[in-house]
C-alpha positions as CSV (number, residue, x, y, z in Angstrom):
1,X,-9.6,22.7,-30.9
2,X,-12.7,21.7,-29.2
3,X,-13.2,18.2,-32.1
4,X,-9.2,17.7,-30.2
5,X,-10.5,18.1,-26.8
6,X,-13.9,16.2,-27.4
7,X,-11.8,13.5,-28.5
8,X,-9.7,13.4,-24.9
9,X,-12.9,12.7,-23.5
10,X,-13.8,9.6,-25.8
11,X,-13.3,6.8,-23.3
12,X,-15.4,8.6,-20.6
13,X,-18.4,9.3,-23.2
14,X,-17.9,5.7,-24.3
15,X,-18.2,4.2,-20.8
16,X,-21.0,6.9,-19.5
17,X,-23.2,5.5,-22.9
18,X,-22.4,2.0,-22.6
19,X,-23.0,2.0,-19.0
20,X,-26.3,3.8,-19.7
21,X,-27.3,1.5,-22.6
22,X,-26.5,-1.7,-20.1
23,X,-29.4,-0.2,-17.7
24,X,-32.2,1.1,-20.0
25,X,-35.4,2.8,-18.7
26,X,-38.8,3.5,-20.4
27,X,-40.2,6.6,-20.7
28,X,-40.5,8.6,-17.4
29,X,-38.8,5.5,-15.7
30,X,-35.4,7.1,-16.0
31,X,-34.5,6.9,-12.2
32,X,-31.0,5.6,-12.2
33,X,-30.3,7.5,-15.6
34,X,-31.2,10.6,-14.6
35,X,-29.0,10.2,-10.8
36,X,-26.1,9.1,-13.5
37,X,-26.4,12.5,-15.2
38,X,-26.9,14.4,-11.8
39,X,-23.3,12.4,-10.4
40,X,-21.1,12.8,-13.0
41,X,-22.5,16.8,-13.3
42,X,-21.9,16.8,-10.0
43,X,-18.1,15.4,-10.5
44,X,-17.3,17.7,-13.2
45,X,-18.2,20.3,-11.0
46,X,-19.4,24.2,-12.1
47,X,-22.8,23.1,-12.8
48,X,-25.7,24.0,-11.1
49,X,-28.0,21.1,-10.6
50,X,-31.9,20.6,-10.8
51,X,-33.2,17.2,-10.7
52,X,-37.2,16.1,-11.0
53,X,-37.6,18.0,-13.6
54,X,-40.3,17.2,-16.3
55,X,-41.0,14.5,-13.4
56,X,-37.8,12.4,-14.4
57,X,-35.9,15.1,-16.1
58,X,-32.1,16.8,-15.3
59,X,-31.4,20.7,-15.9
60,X,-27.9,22.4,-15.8
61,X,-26.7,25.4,-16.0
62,X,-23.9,27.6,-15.9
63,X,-23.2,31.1,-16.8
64,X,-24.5,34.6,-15.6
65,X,-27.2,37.0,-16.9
66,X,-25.6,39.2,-18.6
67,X,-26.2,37.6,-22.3
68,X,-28.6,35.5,-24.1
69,X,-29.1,31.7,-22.9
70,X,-29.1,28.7,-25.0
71,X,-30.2,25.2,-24.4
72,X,-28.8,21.8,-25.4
73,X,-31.0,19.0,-25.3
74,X,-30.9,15.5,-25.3
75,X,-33.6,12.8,-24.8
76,X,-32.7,9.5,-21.9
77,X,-35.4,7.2,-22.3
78,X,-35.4,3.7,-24.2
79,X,-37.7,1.2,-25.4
80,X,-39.4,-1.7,-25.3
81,X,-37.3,-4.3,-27.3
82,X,-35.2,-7.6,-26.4
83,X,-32.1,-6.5,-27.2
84,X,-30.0,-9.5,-29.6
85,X,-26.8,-7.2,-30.6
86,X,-24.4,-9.7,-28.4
87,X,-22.7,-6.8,-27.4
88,X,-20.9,-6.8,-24.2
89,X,-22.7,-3.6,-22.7
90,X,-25.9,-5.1,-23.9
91,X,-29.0,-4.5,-21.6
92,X,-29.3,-6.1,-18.9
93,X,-33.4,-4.9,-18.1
94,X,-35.3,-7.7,-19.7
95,X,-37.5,-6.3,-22.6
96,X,-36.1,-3.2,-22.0
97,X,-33.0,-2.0,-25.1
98,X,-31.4,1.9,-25.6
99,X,-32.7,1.3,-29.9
100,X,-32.9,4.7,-30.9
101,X,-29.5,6.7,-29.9
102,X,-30.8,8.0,-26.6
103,X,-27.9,6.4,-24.6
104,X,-25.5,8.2,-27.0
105,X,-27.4,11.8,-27.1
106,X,-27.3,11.3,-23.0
107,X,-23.6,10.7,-23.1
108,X,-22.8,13.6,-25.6
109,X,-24.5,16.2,-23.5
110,X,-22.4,15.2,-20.5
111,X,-19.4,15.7,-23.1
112,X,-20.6,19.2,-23.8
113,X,-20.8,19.6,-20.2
114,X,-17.1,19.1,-19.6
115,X,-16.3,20.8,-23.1
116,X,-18.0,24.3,-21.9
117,X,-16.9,23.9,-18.2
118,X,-13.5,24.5,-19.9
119,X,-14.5,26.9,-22.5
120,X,-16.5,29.3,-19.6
121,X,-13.0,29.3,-17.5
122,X,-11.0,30.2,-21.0
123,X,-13.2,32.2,-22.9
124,X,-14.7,35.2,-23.1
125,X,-18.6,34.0,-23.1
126,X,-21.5,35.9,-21.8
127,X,-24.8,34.8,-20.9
128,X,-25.6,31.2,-19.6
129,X,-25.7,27.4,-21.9
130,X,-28.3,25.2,-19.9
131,X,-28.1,21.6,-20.5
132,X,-31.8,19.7,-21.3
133,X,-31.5,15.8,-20.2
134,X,-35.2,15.4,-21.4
135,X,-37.1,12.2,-19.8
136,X,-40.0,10.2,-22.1
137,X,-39.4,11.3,-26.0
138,X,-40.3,8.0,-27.3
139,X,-44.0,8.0,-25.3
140,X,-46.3,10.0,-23.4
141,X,-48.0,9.5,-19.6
142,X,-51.7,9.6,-18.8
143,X,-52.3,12.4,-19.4
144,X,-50.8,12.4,-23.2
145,X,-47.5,14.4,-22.5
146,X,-44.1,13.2,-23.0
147,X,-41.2,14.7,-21.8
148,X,-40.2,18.2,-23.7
149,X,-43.9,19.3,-22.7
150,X,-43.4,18.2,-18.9
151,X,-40.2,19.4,-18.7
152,X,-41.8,23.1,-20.6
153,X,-44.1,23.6,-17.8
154,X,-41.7,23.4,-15.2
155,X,-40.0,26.2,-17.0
156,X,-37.1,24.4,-18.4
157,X,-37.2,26.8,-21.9
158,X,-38.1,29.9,-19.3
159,X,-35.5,32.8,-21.0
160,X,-34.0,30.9,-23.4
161,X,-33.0,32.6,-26.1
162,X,-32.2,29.5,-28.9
163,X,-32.4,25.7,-28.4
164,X,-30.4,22.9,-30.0
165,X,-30.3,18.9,-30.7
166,X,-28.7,16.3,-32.5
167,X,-30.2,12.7,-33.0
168,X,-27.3,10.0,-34.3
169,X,-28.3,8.3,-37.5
170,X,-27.3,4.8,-37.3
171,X,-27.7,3.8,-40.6
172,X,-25.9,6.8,-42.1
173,X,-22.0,6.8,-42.5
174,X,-19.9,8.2,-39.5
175,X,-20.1,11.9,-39.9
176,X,-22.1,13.2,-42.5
177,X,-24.7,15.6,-40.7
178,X,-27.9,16.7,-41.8
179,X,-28.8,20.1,-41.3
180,X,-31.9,21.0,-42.8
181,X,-33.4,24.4,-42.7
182,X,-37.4,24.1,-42.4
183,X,-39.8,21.0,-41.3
184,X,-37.3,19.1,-39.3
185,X,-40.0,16.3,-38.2
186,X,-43.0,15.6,-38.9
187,X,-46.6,15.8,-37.3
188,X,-47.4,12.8,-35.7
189,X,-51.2,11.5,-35.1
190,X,-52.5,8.2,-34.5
191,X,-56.1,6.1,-34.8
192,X,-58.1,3.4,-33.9
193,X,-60.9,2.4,-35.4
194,X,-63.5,-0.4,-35.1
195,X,-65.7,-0.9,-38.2
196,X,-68.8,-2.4,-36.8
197,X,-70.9,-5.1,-38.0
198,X,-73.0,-8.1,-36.6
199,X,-71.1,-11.3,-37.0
200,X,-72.5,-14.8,-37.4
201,X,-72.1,-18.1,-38.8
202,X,-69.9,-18.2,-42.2
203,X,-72.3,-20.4,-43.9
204,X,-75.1,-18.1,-43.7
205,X,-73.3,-14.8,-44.7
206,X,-76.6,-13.3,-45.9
207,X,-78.2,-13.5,-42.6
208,X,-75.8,-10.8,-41.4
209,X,-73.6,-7.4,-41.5
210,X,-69.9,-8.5,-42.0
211,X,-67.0,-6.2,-41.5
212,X,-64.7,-7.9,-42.7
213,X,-66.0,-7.3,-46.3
214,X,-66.2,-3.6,-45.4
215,X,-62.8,-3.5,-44.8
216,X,-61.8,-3.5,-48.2
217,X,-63.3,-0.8,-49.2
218,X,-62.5,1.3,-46.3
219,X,-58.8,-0.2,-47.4
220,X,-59.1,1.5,-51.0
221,X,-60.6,5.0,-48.9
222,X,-57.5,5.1,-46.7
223,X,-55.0,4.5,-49.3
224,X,-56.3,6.9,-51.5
225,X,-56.1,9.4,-48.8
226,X,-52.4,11.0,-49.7
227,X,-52.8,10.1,-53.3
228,X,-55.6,11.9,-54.2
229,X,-57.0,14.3,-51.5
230,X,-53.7,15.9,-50.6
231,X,-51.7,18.7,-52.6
232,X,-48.7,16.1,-53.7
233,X,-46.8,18.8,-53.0
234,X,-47.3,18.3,-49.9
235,X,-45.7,15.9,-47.6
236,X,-48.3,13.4,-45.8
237,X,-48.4,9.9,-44.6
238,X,-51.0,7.4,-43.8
239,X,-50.3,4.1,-42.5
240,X,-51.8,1.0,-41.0
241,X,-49.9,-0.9,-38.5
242,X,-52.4,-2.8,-37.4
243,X,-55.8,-5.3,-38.5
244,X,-57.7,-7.5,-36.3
245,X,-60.4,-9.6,-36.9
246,X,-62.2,-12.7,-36.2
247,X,-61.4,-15.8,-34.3
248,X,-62.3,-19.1,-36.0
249,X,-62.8,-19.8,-40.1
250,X,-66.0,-20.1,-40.0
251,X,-67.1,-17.3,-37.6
252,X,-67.8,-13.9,-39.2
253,X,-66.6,-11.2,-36.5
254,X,-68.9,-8.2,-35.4
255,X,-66.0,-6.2,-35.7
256,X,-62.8,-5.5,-37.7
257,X,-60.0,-3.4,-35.8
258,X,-57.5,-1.0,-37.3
259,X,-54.7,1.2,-36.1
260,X,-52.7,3.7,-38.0
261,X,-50.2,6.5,-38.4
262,X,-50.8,10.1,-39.5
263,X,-47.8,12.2,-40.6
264,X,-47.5,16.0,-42.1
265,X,-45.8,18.6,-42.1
266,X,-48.3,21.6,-43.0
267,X,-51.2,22.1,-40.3
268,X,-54.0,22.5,-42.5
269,X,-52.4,19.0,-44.2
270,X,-52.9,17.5,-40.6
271,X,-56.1,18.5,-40.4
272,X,-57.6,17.5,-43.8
273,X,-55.9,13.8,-42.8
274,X,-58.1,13.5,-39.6
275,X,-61.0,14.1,-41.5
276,X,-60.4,12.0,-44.6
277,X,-60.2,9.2,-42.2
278,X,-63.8,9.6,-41.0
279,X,-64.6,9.8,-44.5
280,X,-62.9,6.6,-45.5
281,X,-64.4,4.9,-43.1
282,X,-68.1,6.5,-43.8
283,X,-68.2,3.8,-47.1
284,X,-69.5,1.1,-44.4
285,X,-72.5,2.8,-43.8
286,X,-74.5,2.3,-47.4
287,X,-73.0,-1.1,-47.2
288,X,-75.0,-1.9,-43.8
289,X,-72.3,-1.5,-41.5
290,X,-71.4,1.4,-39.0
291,X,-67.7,2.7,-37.4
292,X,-66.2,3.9,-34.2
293,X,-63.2,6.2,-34.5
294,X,-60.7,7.2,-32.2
295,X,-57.7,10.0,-32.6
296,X,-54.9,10.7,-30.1
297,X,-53.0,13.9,-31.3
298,X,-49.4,13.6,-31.3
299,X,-46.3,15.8,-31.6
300,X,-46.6,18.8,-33.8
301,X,-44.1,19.0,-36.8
302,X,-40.8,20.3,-35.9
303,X,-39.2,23.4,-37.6
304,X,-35.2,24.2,-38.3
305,X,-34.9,27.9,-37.6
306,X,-32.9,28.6,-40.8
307,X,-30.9,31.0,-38.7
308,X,-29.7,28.1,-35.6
309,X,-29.5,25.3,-38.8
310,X,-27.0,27.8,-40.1
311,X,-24.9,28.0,-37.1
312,X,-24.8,24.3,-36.6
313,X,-24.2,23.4,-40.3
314,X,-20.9,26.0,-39.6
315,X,-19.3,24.4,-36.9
316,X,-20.7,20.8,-38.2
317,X,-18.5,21.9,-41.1
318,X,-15.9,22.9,-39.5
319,X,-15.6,19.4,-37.5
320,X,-16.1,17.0,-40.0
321,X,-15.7,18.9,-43.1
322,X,-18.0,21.2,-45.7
323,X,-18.5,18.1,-47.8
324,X,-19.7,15.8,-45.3
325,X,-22.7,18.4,-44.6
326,X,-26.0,18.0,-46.0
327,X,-28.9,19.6,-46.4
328,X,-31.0,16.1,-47.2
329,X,-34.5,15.7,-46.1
330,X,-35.4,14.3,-42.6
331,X,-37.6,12.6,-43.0
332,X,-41.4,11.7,-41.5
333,X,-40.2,10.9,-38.5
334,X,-41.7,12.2,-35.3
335,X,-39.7,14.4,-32.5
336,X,-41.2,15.8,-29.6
337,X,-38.1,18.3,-29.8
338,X,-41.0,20.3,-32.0
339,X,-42.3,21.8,-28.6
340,X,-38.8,23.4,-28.0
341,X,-38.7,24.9,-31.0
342,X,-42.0,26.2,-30.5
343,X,-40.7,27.9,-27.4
344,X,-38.0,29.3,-28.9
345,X,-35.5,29.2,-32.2
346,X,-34.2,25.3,-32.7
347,X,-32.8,22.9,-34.4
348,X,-32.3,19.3,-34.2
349,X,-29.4,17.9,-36.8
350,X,-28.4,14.1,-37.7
351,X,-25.1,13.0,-37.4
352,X,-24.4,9.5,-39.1
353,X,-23.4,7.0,-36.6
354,X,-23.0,3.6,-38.6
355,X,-20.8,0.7,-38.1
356,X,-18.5,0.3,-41.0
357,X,-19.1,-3.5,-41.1
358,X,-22.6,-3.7,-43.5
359,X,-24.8,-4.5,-41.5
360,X,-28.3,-2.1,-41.2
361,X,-29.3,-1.6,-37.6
362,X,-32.3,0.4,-38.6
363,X,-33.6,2.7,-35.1
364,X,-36.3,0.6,-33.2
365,X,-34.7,-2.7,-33.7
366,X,-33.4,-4.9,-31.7
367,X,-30.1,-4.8,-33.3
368,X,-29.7,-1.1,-32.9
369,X,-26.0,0.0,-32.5
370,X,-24.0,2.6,-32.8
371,X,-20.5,3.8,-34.1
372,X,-18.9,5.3,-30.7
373,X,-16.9,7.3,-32.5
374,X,-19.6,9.4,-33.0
375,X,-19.6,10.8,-29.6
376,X,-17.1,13.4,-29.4
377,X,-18.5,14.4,-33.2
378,X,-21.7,15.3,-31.4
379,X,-20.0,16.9,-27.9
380,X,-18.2,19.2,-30.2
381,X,-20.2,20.2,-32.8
382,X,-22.7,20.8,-29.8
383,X,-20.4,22.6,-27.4
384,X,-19.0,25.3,-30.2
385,X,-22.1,25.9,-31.4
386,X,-23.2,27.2,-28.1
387,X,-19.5,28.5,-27.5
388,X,-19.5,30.7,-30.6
389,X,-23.1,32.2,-29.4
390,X,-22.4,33.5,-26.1
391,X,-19.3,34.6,-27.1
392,X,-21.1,36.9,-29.5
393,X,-20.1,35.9,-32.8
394,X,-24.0,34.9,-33.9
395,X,-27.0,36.8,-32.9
396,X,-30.8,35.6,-34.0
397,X,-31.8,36.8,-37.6
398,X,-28.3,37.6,-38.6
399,X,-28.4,35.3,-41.3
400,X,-26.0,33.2,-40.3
């Protein structure tokens, strides 16, 4: 019944995310996002409303306090890309594109918000759902917080009792769900470092310390990090994104600059990373050279509550069908969702999203797009989940 009444709703969830993905906002930029969410609460009516939360953040609720409270999240903010989809509702904020699904999660929360309105006046449910329209996933402010952090100290998770997400998956078929007990996401850490020499004239390369023949070495170090200092049974990633160096052919740079990605799952994993770095990059030092080296701790890794997976892969089931449930692997992909579920049981599940037409609009690019039909998928496998909790048929470490 509520995949049926989800799917009454389809034009409104349609035109709430396509007017949202026609006005994208970065990361705790999300003014006239978050006074969209606040409105149309407002219009469906039953909600109580706080706004400024998480400095750009929305929290709803509804319910009383005689149950447990869950909380449904979804993430507002968007990126920086040019958007080139062609697509009528395409951005209109130059350098400024919805290419990761946020428009959609935005839209499917306000569809859970009319789903349980309805379901509060009809059923039998106890205890309180409180919606989470979460500013600033995709970065972090000054002082290195995004938005499930903010949003945490100004007691957004305070008494909740179980937390859920979804995330669309735009290169995955239309439907088929990943629910994954365990490591949802992973850790995410990044570096800069400099590897330092003297530079000079690159006809007298002996007069001098160059870094750019250090690099190679430090190359070999970095690559051989996950191959042969971690357990390979144990996930880890380390990747460059970035090398600069040098400005003329005949100029040997004082410097060489690199910037990289660190992803695990396991804490002591994350750890030994951070420190194999430094080590890599200690090979300059016999060969003349010296190193400057720079870490900004990101999200921690994000963990499925085996118990909330299980009630989501039900009703997932349910909506779209046992078969189209999976419990494939997430990924290395980094979600700041991970400070919810340390707060309390979560989990975050993917719901495929593609366009059945063959072309890949991988997340991040700037011909991200989704299948719309997706939308009421999300609102009710969402808005039963939560339905079926405070109406008592789950409790936490059941099993179920």
């Amino acid at each position: 019944m509520m995949l049926s009444e989800a799917r009454a709703l389809q034009p409104e969830l349609v035109r709430l995310r396509r007017d949202i993905h026609q006005h994208p906002e970065l990361s705790f930029q999300e003014f006239r996002t978050a006074q969209l969410v606040a409105d149309t609460l407002q219009e469906i009516g039953g909600w109580s409303i706080r706004t400024g939360v998480g400095k750009t953040g929305v929290v709803a609720e509804m319910g009383s306090a005689d149950g447990p409270t869950i909380a449904i999240r979804a993430d507002m903010d968007a990126l920086p890309i040019t958007e080139e989809t062609g697509a009528e509702y395409a951005s209109v904020n130059e350098g400024v594109m919805h290419a990761c699904g946020h428009d959609a999660h935005t839209a499917i929360l306000l569809g859970v918000a009319h789903l349980l309105k309805e379901s509060f006046a009809r059923d039998n449910l106890r205890g309180r759902v409180r919606l989470l329209f979460q500013p600033s996933e995709e970065n972090a402010d000054e002082e290195g917080l995004s938005g499930a952090p903010r949003m945490i100290a100004d007691g957004a998770l305070d008494g909740v009792d179980a937390v859920i997400a979804l995330h669309v998956e735009a290169t995955a078929p239309l439907g088929v769900i990943k629910a994954k007990p365990g490591w949802s996401s992973a850790a995410v850490d990044t570096f800069e470092a400099w590897i330092l020499g003297d530079g000079g004239h690159g006809a007298y390369p002996h007069e001098g310390r160059d870094p750019i023949w250090m690099l190679a070495p430090v190359l070999i170090a970095l690559h051989g990090i996950v191959a042969r200092r971690v357990d390979p049974m144990k996930p880890a990633v380390v990747s460059l994104g970035q090398v600069h160096a040098g400005t003329a052919s005949n100029v040997i740079p004082p410097e060489v600059y690199l910037h990289g990605t660190l992803r695990s799952f396991d804490p002591q994993v994350r750890e030994l990373l951070i420190e194999e770095v430094e080590r890599a990059l200690e090979v300059v030092r016999p060969l003349g050279g010296d190193f400057r080296l720079e870490i900004q701790r990101g999200y921690p890794a994000g963990w499925n509550d085996p118990t909330v997976t299980g009630w989501l892969s039900e009703v997932a089931g349910e909506v779209v069908g046992p078969q189209a449930v999976t419990q494939e692997p997430m990924g290395m992909g980094a979600e700041d969702f991970a400070y919810m579920c340390q707060q309390a049981p979560g989990a975050m599940i993917m719901v495929g999203a593609a366009i059945p037409d063959g072309v890949v609009r991988s997340h991040h690019t700037n011909i991200f797009d989704i299948n719309e039909d997706v939308l009421p998928i999300g609102a009710a496998v969402l808005a039963e989940t939560a339905r079926r909790f405070l109406r008592g048929d789950w409790k936490l470490g059941d099993g179920k």
